[in-house]
TORKOL-4160 file (C-alpha; in steps of 0.2 Angstrom, whole numbers, padded with zeros to 4 digits, m for minus):
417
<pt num="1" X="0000" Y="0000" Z="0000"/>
<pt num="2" X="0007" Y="0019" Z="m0004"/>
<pt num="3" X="0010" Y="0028" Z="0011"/>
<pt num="4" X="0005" Y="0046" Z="0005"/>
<pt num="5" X="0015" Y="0054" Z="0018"/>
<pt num="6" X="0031" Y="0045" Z="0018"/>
<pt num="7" X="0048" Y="0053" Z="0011"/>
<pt num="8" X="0056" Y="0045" Z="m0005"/>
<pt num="9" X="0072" Y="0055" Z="m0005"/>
<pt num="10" X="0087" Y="0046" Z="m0012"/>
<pt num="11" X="0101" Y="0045" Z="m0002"/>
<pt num="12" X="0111" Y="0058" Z="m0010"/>
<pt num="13" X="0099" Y="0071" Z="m0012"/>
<pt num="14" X="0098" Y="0085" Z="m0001"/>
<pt num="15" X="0084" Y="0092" Z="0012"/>
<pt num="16" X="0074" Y="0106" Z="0010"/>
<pt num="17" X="0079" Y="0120" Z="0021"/>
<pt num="18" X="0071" Y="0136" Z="0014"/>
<pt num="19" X="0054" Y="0141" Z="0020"/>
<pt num="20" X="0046" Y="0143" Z="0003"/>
<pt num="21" X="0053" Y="0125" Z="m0002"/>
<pt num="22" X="0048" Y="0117" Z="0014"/>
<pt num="23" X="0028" Y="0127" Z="0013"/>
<pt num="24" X="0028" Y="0119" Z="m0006"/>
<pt num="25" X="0035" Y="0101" Z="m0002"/>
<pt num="26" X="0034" Y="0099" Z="0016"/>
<pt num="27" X="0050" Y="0086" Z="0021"/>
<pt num="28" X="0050" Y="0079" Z="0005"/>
<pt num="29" X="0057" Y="0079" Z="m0013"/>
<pt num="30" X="0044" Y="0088" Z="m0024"/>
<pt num="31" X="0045" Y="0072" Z="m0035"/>
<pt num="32" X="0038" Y="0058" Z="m0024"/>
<pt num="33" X="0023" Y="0051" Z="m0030"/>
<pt num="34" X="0008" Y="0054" Z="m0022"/>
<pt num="35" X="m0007" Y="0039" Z="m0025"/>
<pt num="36" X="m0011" Y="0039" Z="m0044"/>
<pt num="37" X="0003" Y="0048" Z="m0048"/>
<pt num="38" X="m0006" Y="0065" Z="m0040"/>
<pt num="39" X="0003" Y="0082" Z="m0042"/>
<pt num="40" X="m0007" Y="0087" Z="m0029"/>
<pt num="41" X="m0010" Y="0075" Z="m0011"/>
<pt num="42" X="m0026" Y="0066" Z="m0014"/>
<pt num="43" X="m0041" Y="0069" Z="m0002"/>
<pt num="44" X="m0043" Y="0053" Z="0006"/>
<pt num="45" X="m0061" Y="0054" Z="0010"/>
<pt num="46" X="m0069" Y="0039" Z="0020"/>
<pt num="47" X="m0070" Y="0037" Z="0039"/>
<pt num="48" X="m0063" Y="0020" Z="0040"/>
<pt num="49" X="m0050" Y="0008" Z="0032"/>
<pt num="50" X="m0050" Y="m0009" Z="0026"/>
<pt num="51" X="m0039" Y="m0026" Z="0027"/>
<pt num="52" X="m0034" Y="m0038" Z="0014"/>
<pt num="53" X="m0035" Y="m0052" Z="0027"/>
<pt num="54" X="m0034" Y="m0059" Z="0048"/>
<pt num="55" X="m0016" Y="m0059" Z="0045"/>
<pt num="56" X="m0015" Y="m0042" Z="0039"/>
<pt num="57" X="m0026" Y="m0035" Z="0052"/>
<pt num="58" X="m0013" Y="m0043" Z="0063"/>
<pt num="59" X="0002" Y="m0038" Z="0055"/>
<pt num="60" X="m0004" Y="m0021" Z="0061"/>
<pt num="61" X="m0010" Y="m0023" Z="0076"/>
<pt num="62" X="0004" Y="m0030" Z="0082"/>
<pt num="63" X="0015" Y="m0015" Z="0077"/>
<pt num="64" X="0001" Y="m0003" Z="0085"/>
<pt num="65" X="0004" Y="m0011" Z="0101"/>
<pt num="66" X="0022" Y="m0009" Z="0101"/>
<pt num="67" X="0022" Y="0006" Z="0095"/>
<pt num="68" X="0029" Y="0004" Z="0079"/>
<pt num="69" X="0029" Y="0016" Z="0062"/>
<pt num="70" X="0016" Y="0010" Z="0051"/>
<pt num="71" X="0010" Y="0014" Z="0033"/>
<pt num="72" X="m0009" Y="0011" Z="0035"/>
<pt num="73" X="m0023" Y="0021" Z="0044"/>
<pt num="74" X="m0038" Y="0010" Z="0052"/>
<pt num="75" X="m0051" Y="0022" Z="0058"/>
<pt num="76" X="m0055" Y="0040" Z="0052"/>
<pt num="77" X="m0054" Y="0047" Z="0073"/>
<pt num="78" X="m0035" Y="0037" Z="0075"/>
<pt num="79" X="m0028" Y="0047" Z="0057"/>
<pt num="80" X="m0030" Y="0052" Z="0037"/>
<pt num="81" X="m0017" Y="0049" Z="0024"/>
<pt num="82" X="m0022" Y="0067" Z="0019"/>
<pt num="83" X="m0022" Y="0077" Z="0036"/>
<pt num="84" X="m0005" Y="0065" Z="0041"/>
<pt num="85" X="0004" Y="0075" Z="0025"/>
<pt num="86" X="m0001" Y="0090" Z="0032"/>
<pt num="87" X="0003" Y="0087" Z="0050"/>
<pt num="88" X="0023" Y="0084" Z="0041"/>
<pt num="89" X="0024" Y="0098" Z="0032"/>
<pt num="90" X="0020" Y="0108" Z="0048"/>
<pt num="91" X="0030" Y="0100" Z="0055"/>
<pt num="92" X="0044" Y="0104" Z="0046"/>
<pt num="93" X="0042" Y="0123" Z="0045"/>
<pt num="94" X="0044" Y="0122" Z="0064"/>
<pt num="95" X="0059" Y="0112" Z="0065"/>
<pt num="96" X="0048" Y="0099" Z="0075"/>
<pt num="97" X="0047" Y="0081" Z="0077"/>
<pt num="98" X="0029" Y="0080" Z="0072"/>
<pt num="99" X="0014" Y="0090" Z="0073"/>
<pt num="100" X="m0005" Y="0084" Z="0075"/>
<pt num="101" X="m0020" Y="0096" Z="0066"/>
<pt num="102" X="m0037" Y="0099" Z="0078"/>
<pt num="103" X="m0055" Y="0104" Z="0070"/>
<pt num="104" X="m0049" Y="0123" Z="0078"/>
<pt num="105" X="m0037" Y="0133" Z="0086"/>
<pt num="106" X="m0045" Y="0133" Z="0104"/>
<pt num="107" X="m0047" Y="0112" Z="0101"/>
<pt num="108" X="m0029" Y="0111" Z="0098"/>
<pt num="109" X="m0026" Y="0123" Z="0116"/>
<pt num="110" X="m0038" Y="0113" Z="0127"/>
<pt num="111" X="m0034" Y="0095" Z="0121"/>
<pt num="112" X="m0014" Y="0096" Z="0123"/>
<pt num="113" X="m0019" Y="0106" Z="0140"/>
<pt num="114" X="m0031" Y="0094" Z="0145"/>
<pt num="115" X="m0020" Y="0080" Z="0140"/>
<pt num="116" X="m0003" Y="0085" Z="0151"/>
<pt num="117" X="m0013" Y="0091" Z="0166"/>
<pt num="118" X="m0018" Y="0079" Z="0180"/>
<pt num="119" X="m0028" Y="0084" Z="0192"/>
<pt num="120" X="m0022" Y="0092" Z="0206"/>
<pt num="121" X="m0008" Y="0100" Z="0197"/>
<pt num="122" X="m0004" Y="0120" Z="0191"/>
<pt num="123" X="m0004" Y="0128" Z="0177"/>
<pt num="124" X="0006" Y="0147" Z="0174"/>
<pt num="125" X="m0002" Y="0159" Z="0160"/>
<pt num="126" X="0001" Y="0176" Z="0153"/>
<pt num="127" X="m0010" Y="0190" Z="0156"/>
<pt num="128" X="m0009" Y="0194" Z="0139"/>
<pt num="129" X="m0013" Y="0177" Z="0129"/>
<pt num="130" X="m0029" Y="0172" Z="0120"/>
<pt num="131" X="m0043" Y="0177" Z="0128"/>
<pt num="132" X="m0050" Y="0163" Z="0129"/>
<pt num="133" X="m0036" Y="0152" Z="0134"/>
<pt num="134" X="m0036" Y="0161" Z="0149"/>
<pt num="135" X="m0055" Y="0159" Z="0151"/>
<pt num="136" X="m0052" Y="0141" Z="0150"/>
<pt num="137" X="m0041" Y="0140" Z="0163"/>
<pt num="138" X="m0049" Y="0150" Z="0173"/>
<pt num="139" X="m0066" Y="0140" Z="0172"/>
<pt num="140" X="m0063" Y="0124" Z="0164"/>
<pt num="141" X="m0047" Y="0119" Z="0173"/>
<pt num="142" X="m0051" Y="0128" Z="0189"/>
<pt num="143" X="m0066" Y="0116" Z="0189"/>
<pt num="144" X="m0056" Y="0100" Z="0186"/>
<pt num="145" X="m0046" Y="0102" Z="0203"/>
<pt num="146" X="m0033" Y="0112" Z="0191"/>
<pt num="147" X="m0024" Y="0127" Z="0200"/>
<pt num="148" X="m0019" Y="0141" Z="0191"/>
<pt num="149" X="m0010" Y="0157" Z="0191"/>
<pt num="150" X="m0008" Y="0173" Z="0180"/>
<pt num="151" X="0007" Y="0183" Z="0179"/>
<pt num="152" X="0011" Y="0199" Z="0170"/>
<pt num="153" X="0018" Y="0198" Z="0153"/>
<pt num="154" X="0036" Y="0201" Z="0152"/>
<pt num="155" X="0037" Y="0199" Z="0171"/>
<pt num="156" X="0050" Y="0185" Z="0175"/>
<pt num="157" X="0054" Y="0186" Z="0192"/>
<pt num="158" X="0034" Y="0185" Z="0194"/>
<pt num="159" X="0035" Y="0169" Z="0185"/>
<pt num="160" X="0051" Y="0160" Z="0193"/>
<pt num="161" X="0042" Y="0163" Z="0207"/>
<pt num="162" X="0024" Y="0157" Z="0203"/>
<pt num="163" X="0032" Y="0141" Z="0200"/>
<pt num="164" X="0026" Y="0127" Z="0213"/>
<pt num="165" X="0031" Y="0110" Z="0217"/>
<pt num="166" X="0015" Y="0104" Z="0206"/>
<pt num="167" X="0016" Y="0114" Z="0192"/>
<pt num="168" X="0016" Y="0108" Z="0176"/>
<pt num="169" X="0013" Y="0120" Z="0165"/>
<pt num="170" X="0019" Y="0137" Z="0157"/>
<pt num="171" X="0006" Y="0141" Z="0142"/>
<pt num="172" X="0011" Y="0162" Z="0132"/>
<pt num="173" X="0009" Y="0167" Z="0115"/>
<pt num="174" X="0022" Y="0177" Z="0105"/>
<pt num="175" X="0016" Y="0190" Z="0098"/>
<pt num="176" X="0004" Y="0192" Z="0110"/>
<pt num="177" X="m0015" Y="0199" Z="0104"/>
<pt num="178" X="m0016" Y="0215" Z="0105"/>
<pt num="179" X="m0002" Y="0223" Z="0110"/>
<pt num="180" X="0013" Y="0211" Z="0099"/>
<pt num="181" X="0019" Y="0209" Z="0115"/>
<pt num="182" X="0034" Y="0195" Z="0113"/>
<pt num="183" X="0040" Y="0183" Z="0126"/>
<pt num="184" X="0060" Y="0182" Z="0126"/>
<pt num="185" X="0061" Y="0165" Z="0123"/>
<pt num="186" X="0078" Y="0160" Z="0129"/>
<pt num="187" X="0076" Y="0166" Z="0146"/>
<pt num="188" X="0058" Y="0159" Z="0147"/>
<pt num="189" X="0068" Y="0141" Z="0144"/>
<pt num="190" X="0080" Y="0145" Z="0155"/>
<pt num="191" X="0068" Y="0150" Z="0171"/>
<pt num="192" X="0058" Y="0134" Z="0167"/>
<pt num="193" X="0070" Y="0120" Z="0161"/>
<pt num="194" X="0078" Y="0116" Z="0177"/>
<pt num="195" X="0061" Y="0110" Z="0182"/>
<pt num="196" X="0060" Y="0096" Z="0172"/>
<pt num="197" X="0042" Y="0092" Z="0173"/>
<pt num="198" X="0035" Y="0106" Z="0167"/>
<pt num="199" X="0031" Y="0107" Z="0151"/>
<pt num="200" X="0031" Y="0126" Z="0142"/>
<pt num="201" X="0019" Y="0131" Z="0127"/>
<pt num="202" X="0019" Y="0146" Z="0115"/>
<pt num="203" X="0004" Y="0150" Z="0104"/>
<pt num="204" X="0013" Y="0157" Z="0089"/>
<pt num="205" X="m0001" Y="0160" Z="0079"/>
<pt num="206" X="0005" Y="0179" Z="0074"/>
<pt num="207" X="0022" Y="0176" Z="0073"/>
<pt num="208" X="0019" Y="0160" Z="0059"/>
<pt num="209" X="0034" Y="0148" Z="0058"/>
<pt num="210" X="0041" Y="0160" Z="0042"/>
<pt num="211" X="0045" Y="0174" Z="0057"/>
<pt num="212" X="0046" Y="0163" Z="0074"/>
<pt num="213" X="0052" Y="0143" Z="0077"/>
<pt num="214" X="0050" Y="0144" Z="0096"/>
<pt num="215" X="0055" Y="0125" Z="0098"/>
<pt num="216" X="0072" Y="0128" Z="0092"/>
<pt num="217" X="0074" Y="0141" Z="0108"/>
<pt num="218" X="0071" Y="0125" Z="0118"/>
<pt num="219" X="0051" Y="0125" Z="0121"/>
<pt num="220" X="0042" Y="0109" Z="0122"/>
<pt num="221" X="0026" Y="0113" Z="0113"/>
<pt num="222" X="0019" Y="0127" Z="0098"/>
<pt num="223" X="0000" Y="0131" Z="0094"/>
<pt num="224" X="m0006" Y="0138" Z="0079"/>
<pt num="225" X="m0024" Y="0142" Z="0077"/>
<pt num="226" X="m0021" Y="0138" Z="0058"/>
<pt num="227" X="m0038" Y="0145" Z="0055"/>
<pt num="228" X="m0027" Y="0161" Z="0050"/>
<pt num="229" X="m0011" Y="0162" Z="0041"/>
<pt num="230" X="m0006" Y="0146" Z="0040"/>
<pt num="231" X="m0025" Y="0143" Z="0029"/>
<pt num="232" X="m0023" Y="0163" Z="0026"/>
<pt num="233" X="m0039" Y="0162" Z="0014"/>
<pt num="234" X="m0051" Y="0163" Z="0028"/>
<pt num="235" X="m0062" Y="0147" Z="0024"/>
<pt num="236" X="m0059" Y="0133" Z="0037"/>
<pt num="237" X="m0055" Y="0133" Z="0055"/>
<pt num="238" X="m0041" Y="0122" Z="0060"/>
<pt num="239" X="m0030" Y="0122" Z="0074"/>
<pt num="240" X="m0010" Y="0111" Z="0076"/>
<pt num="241" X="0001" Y="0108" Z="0089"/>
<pt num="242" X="0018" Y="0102" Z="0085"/>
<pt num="243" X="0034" Y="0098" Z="0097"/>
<pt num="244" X="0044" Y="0082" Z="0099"/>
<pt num="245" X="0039" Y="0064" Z="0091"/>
<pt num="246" X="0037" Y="0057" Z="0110"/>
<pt num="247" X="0028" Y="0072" Z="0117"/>
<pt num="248" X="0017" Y="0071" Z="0100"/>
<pt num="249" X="0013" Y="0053" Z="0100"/>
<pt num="250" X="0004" Y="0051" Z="0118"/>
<pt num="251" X="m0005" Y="0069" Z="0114"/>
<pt num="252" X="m0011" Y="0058" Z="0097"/>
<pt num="253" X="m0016" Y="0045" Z="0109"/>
<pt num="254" X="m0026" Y="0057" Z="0120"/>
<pt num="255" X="m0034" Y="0063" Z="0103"/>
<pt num="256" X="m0038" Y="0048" Z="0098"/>
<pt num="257" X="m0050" Y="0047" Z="0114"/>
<pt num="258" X="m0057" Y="0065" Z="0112"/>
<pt num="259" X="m0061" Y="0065" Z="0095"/>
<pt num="260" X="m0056" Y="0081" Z="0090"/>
<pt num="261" X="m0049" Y="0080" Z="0071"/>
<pt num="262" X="m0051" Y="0088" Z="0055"/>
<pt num="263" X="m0058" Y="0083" Z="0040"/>
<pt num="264" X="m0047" Y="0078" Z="0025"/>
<pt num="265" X="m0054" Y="0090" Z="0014"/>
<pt num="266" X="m0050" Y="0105" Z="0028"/>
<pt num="267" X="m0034" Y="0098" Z="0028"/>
<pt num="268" X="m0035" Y="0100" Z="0008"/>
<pt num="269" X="m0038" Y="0117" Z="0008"/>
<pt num="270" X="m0024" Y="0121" Z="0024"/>
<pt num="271" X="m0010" Y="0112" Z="0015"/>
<pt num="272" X="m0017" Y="0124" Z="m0001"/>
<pt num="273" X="m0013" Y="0140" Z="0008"/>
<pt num="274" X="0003" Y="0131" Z="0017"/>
<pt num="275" X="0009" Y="0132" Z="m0001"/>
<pt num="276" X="0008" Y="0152" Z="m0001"/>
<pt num="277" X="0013" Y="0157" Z="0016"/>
<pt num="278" X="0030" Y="0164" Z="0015"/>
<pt num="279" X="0024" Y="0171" Z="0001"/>
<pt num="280" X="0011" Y="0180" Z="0009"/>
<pt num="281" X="0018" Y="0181" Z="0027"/>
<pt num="282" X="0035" Y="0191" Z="0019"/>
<pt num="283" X="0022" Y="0204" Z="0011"/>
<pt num="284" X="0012" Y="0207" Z="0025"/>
<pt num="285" X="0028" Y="0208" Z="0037"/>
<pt num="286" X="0033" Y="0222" Z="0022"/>
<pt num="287" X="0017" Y="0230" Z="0023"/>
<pt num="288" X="0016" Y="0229" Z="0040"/>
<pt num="289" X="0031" Y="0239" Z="0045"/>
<pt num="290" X="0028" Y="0252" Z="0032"/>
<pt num="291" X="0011" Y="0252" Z="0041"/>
<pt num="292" X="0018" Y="0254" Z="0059"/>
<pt num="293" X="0031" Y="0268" Z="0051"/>
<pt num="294" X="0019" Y="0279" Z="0044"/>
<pt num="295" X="0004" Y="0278" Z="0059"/>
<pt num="296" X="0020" Y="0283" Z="0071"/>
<pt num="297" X="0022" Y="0299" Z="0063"/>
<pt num="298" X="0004" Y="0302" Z="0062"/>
<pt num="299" X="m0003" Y="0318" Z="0072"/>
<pt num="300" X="m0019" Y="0308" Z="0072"/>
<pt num="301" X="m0010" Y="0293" Z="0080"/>
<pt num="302" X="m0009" Y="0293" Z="0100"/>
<pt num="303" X="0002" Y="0277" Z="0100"/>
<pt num="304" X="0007" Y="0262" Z="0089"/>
<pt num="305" X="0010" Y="0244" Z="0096"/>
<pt num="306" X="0020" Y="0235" Z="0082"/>
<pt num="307" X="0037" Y="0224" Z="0089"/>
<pt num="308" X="0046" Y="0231" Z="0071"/>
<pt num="309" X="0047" Y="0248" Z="0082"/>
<pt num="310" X="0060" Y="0253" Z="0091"/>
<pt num="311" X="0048" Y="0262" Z="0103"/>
<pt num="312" X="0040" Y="0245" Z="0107"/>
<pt num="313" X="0044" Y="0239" Z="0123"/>
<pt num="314" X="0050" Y="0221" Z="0118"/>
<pt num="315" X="0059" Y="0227" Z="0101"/>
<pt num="316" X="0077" Y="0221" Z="0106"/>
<pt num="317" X="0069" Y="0203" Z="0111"/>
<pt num="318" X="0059" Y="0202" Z="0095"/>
<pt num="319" X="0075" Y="0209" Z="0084"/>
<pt num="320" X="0083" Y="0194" Z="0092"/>
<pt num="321" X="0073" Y="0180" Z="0092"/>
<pt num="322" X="0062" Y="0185" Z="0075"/>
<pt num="323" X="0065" Y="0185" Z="0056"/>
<pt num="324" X="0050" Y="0196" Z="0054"/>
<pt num="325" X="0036" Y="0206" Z="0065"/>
<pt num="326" X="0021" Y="0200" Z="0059"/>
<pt num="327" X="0007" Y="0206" Z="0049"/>
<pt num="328" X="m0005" Y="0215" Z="0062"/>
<pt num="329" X="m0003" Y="0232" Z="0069"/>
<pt num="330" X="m0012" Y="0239" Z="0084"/>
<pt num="331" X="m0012" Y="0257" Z="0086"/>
<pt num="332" X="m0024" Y="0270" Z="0097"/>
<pt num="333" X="m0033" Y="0286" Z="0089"/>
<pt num="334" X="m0026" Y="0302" Z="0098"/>
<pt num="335" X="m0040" Y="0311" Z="0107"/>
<pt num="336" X="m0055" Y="0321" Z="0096"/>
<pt num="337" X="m0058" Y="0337" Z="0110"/>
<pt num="338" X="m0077" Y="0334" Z="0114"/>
<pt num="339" X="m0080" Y="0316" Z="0109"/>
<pt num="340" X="m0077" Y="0300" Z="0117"/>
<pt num="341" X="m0064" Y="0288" Z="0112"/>
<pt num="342" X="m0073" Y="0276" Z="0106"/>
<pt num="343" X="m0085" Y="0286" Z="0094"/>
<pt num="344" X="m0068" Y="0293" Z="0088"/>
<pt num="345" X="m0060" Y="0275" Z="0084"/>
<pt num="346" X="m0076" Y="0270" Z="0076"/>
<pt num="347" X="m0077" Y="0286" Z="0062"/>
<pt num="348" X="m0061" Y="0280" Z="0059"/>
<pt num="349" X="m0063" Y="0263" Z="0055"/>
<pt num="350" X="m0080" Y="0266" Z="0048"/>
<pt num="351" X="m0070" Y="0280" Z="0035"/>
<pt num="352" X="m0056" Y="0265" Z="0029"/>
<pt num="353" X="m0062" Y="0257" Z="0013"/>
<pt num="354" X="m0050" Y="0242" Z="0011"/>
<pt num="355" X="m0050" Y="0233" Z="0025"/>
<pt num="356" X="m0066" Y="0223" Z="0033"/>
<pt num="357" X="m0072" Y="0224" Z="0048"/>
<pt num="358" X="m0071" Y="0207" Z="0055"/>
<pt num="359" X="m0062" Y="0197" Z="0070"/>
<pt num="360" X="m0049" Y="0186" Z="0061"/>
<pt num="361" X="m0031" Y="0191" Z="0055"/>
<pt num="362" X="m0019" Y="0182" Z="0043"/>
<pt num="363" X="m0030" Y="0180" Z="0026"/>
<pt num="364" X="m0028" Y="0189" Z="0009"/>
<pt num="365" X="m0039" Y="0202" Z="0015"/>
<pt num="366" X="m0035" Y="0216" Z="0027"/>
<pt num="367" X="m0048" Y="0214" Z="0043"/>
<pt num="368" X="m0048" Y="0231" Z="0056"/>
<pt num="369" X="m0057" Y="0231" Z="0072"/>
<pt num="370" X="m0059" Y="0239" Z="0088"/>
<pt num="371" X="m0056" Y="0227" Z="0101"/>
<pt num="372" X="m0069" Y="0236" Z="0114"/>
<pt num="373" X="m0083" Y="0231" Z="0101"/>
<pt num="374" X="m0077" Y="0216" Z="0095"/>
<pt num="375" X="m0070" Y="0205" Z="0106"/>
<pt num="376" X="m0075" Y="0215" Z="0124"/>
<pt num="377" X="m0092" Y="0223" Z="0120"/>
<pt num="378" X="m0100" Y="0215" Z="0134"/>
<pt num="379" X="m0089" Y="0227" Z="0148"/>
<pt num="380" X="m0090" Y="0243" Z="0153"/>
<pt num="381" X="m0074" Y="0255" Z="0148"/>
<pt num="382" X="m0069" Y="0254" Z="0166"/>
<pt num="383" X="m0069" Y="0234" Z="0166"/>
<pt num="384" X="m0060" Y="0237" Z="0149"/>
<pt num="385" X="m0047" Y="0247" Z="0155"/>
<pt num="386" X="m0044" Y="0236" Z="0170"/>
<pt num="387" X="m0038" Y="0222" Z="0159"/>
<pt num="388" X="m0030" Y="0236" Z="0148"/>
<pt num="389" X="m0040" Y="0236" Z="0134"/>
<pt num="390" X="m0044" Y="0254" Z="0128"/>
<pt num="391" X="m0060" Y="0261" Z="0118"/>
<pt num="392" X="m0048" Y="0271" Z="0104"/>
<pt num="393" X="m0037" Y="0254" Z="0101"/>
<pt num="394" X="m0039" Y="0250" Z="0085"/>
<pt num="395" X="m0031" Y="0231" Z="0079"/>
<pt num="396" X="m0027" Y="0233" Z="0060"/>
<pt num="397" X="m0024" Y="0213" Z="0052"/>
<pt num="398" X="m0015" Y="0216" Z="0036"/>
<pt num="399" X="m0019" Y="0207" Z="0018"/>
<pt num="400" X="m0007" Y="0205" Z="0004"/>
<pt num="401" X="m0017" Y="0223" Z="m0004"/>
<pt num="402" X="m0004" Y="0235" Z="m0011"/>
<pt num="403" X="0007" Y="0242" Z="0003"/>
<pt num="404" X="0003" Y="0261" Z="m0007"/>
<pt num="405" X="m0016" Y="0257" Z="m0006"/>
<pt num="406" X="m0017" Y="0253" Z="0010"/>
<pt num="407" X="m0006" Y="0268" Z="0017"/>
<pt num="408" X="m0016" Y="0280" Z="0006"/>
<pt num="409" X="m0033" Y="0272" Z="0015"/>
<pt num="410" X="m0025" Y="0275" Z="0032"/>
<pt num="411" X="m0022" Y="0293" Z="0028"/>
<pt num="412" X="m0040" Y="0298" Z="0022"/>
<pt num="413" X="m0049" Y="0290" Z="0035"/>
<pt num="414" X="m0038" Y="0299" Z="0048"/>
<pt num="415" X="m0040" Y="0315" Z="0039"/>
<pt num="416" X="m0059" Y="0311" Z="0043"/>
<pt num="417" X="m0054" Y="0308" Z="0061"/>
């Protein structure tokens, strides 16, 4: 039987090692076949997988029990031909052992999270990660006998010294959302590595593995909602975890039982955009820049938040540690005399004419919202501000439009402002 995700490489021939390269053809020689002879890896529709006879059946059961590499699937929840090709060439644009793909970002956080906590043990988050990972912890985990405890982005000593005897968990994102806040990986390591069991975990999803490769720092585990620019076409939701081959394979296991996979023809369309990504990720990253340059100098403009400035406050860490900032750019509206913030941010967006209003990022297609209507509409400015969230910050998600386009938007609406 074909094994659609294996490597056919002579001997001889050298590995991919540029980003493009490893975004077309994964860890593999652009000529190995596919089933059929396919350019392109065949969706592998069907939910389960058949055997020739008893003795194949226990050919492979014999090497699922010991753990064994084998070239077949036998149940649509335990793998895909077609999702597992995708899972490699993740894999390697992060430099990991393997990855595993999840029906959505947030499955992908609360399955490995779930999967490496045992009750009765800790966990350490960032103020300044995905919302609603910290709603999980806070709720879910909390629930589940699971302690927990927040500290302050950037704040080191807070976290050496959150560290308990049970903990066994350090979850951040670099960049963070909104404020491209960026964890300086090394000493993150360095605090945490001494306690062997505990694992660390960086949601990477606006850095993309083209900018960031947090496992080679030395973290255990990086999530990607790949719903945004690793798809970047804004039509599935998808989520992946990759990290070591041993780490991976009893996170499969654990997936295995919750049931939380994607569909091949997902998978299809995510290894379609994976195709494109440095592609798109090195014209946004321009953009972006050119973006945060020009809203710096703006009158208009009270503050920009990107990590390609040097007025940011983690710009010597990113400089260090990044090969490119990323495509969003969160800025605040200076104050209009007489009108409230959030009216102000609001003419703005409503005067732009490229991007959308909508709360995703990394697509084709520029997206700009408020965070105060979007994502925290349901609290008062005060609560807002308490979690440093204000009513002029305005997050800006850039496309692949024309750098000149866009620029020239962003100075008619703020003349409007």
């Amino acid at each position: 039987m074909l094994d659609l995700t294996r490597t056919y490489l002579p001997e001889t021939a050298a590995l991919p090692t540029g980003p493009s390269t490893r975004a077309v053809h994964g860890p593999v020689d652009g000529r190995a076949p596919h089933a059929h002879h396919a350019l392109i890896t065949p969706i592998v529709q069907t939910a389960t997988y058949t055997f020739r006879d008893t003795a194949d059946l226990r050919q492979f059961m014999e090497a699922k029990l010991w753990g064994q590499a084998t070239d077949r699937e036998e149940y649509g929840r335990y793998g895909n031909p077609t999702v597992r090709a995708v899972e490699k060439r993740i894999a390697a644009l992060e430099n990991g052992g393997g990855a595993l793909i999840f029906p959505s970002g947030m499955t992908a956080v609360t399955n490995v999270i779930l999967a490496i906590l045992p009750t009765g043990s800790h966990v350490i988050y960032t103020d300044d990660c995905y919302r609603k990972t910290r709603q999980f912890c806070n709720t879910t985990l909390r629930r589940l006998g699971i302690e927990t405890t927040q500290v302050a982005m950037g704040d080191y000593d807070a976290l050496e010294q959150a560290i308990r005897p049970h903990t066994r968990l350090v979850i951040s994102e670099s960049p963070t959302n909104p404020y491209l806040r960026v964890v300086d990986l090394e000493r993150l390591v360095s605090i945490v590595k001494p306690h062997r069991r505990i694992k660390t975990i960086i949601d990477a999803t606006f850095a993309t593995p083209i900018n960031q490769n947090p496992l080679d720092f030395g973290v255990d585990l990086v999530i990607h909602s790949a719903t945004k620019y690793l798809s970047g076409h804004n039509d599935i939701l998808a989520g992946v975890v990759v990290g070591e081959a041993g780490l991976l394979h009893a996170l499969r296991q654990s997936q295995g039982v919750m049931g939380g996979i994607l569909d091949p023809h997902a998978a299809y369309l995510l290894e379609r955009g994976l195709k494109t990504l440095a592609l798109r990720v090195r014209q946004q990253n321009q953009t972006a820049q050119a973006v945060a340059e020009f809203l710096e100098t703006h009158p208009k403009v009270a503050r920009v938040w990107y990590p390609g400035l040097p007025s940011h406050p983690d710009y010597e860490t990113a400089v260090h540690q990044m090969r490119g900032f990323g495509g969003v750019v969160s800025f605040e509206i200076a104050p209009v005399p007489g009108e409230e913030p959030l009216h102000s941010a609001s003419r703005f967006i409503d005067a732009m004419t490229i991007p959308l209003i909508a709360p995703s990022l990394g697509g084709v297609e520029s997206l700009i919202e408020q965070p105060a209507l979007m994502s925290f509409y349901e609290l008062s400015t005060e609560e807002r501000l308490t979690i440093g969230i204000k009513d002029n910050l305005v997050r800006f998600a850039i496309g692949i439009e024309d750098a000149a386009d866009i620029l020239a938007d962003l100075a008619q609406a703020l003349a409007q402002v």
